[in-house]
VOLO-264559 format. One line per 10 residues: number of its first residue (from 1); their letters; for each residue x, y, z of C-alpha. Coordinates in nm, 3 decimals. Each point is the difference from the previous one (the first is absolute). Layout:
<sites>
NUM> A> X:Y:Z ~ ...
</sites>
This chain:
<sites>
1> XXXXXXXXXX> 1.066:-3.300:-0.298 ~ -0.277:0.214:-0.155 ~ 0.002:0.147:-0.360 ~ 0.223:0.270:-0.048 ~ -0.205:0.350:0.004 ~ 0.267:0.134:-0.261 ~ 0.139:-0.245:-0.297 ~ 0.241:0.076:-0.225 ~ 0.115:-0.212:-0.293 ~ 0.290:0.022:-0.252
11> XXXXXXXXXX> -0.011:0.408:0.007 ~ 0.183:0.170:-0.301 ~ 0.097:0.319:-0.097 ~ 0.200:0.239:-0.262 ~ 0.101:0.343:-0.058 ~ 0.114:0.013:-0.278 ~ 0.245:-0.309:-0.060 ~ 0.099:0.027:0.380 ~ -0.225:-0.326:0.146 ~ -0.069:0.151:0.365
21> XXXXXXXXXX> -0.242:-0.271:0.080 ~ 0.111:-0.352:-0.050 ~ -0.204:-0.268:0.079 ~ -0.103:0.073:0.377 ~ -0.275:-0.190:0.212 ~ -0.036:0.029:0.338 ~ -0.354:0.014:0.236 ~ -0.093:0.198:0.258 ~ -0.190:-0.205:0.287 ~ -0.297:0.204:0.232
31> XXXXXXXXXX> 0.125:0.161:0.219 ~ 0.348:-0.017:0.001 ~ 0.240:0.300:-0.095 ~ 0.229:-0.083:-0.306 ~ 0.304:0.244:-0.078 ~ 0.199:0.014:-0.360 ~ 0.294:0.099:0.037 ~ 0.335:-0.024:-0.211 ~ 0.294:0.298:-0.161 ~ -0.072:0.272:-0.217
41> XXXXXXXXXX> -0.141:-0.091:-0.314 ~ -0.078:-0.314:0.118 ~ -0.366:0.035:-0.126 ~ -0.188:0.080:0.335 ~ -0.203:0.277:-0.111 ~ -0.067:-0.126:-0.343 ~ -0.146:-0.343:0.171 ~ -0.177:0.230:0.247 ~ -0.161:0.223:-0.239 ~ -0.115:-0.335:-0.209
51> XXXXXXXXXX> -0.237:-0.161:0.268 ~ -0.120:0.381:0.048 ~ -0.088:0.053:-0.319 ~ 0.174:0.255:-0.078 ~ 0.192:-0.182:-0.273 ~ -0.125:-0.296:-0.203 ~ 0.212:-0.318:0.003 ~ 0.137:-0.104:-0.353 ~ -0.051:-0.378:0.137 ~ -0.126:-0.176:0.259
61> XXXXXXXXXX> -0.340:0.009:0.233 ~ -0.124:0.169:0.354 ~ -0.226:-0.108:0.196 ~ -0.112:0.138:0.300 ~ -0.217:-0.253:0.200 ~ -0.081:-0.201:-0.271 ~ -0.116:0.253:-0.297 ~ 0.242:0.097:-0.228 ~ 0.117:0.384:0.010 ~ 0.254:-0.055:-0.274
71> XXXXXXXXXX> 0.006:0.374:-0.208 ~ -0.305:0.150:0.178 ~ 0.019:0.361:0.045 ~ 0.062:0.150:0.351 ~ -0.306:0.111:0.121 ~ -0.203:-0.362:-0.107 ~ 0.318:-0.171:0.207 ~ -0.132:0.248:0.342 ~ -0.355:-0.123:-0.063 ~ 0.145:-0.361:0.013
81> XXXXXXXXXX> 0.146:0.090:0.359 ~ 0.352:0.135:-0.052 ~ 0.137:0.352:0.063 ~ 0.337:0.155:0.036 ~ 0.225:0.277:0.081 ~ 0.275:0.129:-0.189 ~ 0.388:0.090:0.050 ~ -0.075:0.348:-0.075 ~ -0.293:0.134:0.254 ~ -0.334:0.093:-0.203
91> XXXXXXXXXX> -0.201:0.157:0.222 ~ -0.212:0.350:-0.069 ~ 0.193:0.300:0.177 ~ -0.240:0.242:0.042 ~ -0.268:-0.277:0.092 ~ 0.008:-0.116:0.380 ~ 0.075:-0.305:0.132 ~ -0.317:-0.157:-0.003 ~ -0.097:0.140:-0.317 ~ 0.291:-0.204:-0.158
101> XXXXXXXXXX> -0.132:-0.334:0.202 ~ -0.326:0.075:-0.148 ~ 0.126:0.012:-0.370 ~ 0.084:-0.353:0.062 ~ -0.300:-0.174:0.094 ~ -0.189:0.164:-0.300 ~ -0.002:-0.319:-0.129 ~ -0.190:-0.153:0.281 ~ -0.251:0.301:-0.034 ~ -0.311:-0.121:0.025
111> XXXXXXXXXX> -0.172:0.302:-0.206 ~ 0.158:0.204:-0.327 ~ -0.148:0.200:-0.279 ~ -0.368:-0.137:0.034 ~ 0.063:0.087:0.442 ~ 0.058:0.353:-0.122 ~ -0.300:0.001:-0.228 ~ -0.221:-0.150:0.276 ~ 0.051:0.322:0.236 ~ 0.197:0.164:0.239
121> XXXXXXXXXX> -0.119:-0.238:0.295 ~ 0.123:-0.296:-0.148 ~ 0.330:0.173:-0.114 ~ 0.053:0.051:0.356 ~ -0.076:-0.273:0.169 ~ 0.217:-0.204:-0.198 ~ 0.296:0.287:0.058 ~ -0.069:-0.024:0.346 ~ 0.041:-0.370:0.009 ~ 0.296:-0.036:-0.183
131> XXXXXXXXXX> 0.149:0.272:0.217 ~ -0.044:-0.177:0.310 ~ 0.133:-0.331:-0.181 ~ 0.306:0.212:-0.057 ~ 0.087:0.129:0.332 ~ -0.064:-0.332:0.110 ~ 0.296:-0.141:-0.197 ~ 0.251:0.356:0.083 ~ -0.111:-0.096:0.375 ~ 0.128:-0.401:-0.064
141> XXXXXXXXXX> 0.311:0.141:-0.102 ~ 0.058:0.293:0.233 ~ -0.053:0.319:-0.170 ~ -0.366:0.070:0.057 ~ 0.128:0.361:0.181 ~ 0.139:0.095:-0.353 ~ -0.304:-0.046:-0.166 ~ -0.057:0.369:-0.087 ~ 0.355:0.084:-0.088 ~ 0.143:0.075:-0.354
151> XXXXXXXXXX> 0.153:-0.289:-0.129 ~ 0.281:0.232:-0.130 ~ 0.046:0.082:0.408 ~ 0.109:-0.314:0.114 ~ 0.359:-0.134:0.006 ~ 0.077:-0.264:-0.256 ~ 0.004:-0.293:0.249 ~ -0.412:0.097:0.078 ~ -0.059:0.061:-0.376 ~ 0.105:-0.358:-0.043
161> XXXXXXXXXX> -0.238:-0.120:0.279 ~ -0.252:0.201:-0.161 ~ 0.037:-0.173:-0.370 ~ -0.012:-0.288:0.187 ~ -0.325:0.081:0.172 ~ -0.143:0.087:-0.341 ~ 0.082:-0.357:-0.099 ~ -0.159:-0.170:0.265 ~ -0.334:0.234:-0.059 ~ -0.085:-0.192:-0.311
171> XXXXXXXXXX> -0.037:-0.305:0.175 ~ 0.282:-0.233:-0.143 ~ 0.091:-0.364:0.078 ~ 0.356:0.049:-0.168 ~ 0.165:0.302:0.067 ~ 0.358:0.109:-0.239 ~ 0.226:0.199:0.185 ~ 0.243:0.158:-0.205 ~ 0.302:0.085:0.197 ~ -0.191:0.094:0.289
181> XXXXXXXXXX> 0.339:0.057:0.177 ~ 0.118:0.275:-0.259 ~ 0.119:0.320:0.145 ~ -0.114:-0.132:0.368 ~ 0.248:0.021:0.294 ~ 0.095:-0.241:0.234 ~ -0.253:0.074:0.227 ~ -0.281:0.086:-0.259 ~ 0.093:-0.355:-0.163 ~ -0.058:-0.183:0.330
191> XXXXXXXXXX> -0.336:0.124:-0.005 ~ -0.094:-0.077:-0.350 ~ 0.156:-0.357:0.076 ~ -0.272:-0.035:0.315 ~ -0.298:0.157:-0.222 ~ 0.037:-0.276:-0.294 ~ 0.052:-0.294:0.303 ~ -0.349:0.152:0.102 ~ -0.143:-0.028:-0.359 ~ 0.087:-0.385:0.024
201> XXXXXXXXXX> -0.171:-0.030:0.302 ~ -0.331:0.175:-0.120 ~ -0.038:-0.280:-0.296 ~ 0.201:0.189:-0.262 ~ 0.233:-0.131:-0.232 ~ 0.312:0.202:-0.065 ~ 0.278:-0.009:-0.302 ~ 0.218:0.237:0.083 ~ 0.340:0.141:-0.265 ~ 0.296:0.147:0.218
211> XXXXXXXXXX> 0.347:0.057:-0.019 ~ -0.006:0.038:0.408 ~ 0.118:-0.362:0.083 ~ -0.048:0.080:0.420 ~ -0.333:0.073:-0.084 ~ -0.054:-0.347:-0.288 ~ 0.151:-0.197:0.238 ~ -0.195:0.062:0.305 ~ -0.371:0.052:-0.141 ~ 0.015:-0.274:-0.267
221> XXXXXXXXXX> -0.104:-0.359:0.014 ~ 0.140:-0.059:-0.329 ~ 0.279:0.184:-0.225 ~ -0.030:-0.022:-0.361 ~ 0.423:0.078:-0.189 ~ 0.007:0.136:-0.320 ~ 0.283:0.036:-0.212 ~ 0.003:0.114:-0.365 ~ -0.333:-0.078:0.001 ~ -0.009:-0.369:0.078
231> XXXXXXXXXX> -0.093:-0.128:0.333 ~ 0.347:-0.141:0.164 ~ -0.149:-0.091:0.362 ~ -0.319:-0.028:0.184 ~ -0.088:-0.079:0.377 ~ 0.023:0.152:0.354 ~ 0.179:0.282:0.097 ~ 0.225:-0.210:0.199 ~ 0.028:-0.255:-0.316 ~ 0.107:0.323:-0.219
241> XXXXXXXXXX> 0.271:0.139:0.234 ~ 0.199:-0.325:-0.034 ~ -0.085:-0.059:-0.377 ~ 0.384:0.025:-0.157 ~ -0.121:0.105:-0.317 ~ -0.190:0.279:0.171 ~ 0.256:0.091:0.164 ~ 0.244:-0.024:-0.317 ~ -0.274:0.238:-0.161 ~ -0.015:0.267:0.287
251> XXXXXX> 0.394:-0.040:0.041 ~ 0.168:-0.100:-0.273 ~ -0.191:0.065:-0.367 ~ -0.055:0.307:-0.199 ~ -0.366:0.065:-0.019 ~ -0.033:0.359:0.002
</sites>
């Protein structure tokens, strides 16, 4: 088996005196799509938001393919290769669809203050190259004909496609969906479930958090269970679905 792409060791975290975080590890092979799933208040989002960096573990290390992450801020965790999307859609309204796909791959800009100092040619050729690189990755995912639409236009199941889109355009090798599912229906959720299979396929590495178990279940090679913030089962979805403690969890406990 080859090194994990995404290591975590002996995570912990508090608010407060609550201990969210309790001693999780887990990896995250290349390319392979790994869900977390587990009740309310189970510590999901807390565990998401620590390999993001948008929190900083109290104990315990991160490592994503083989240098340590642990505590760095956000935007040095992108350089490293790792973007996300959030529950809660981000995107610009009044900016169009591509302009939001460009935001995200201002990291893998090849130009910045000094471009702008250089002149207007060089300004523009590098605008005009990281607009094709956008459209390029709106076309991969269907939605090059909204490209100049209003982001605040679209129906929610596009503006997820679109955060998604901005994701992708900053080049990432692990990508954190955050309940990509949310607010999707049936049919919209289909769809999302065939566009992450296609991130798989293109060499991406995927850790998704989602309460939409049709969806876990069918994308995911493995299924990380939390429960009060300890790690109570691990393996393939079809491992998880017989699990009785999983199912004594989902079923039977008070985790709300």
């Amino acid at each position: 088996m080859s090194a994990p792409l995404l290591e975590v060791r002996g995570l912990h975290h508090w608010f407060g005196g609550l201990h969210v975080i309790d001693g999780v590890s887990f990896v995250c092979q290349p390319q392979t799509v790994k869900a977390i799933i587990g009740p309310n208040g189970a510590g999901k989002t807390t565990l998401f938001n620590l390999v993001a960096g948008a929190l900083s573990p109290v104990g315990g290390s991160i490592f994503f393919d083989g240098i340590p992450t642990t505590g760095l801020p956000p935007h040095r965790i992108a350089a490293h290769g790792i973007s996300r999307t959030f529950q809660a859609t981000r995107l610009f309204p009044r900016m169009t669809v591509l302009e939001n796909v460009m935001v995200g791959m201002h990291g893998r800009s090849r130009h910045g203050f000094l471009a702008g100092m250089a002149g207007p040619a060089v300004t523009r050729r590098e605008e005009a190259r990281v607009r094709v690189s956008c459209l390029d990755v709106l076309s991969s995912l269907g939605i090059a004909d909204l490209a100049r639409r209003d982001a605040q236009d679209l129906p929610f199941g596009r503006q997820r496609v679109v955060e998604l889109a901005r994701a992708l355009a900053s080049g990432p090798r692990l990508l954190l969906l955050d309940e990509p599912a949310c607010g999707l229906n049936p049919r919209e959720t289909e769809e999302m479930a065939v566009l992450i299979g296609s991130l798989r396929a293109r060499g991406i590495t995927v850790l998704v958090v989602d309460h939409d178990m049709s969806l876990v279940m069918g994308i995911s090679d493995e299924v990380l269970v939390l429960s009060f913030g300890q790690t109570i089962a691990e393996g393939t979805p079809r491992e998880i679905q017989a699990n009785p403690e999983v199912i004594q969890v989902y079923l039977g406990a008070d985790d709300a």
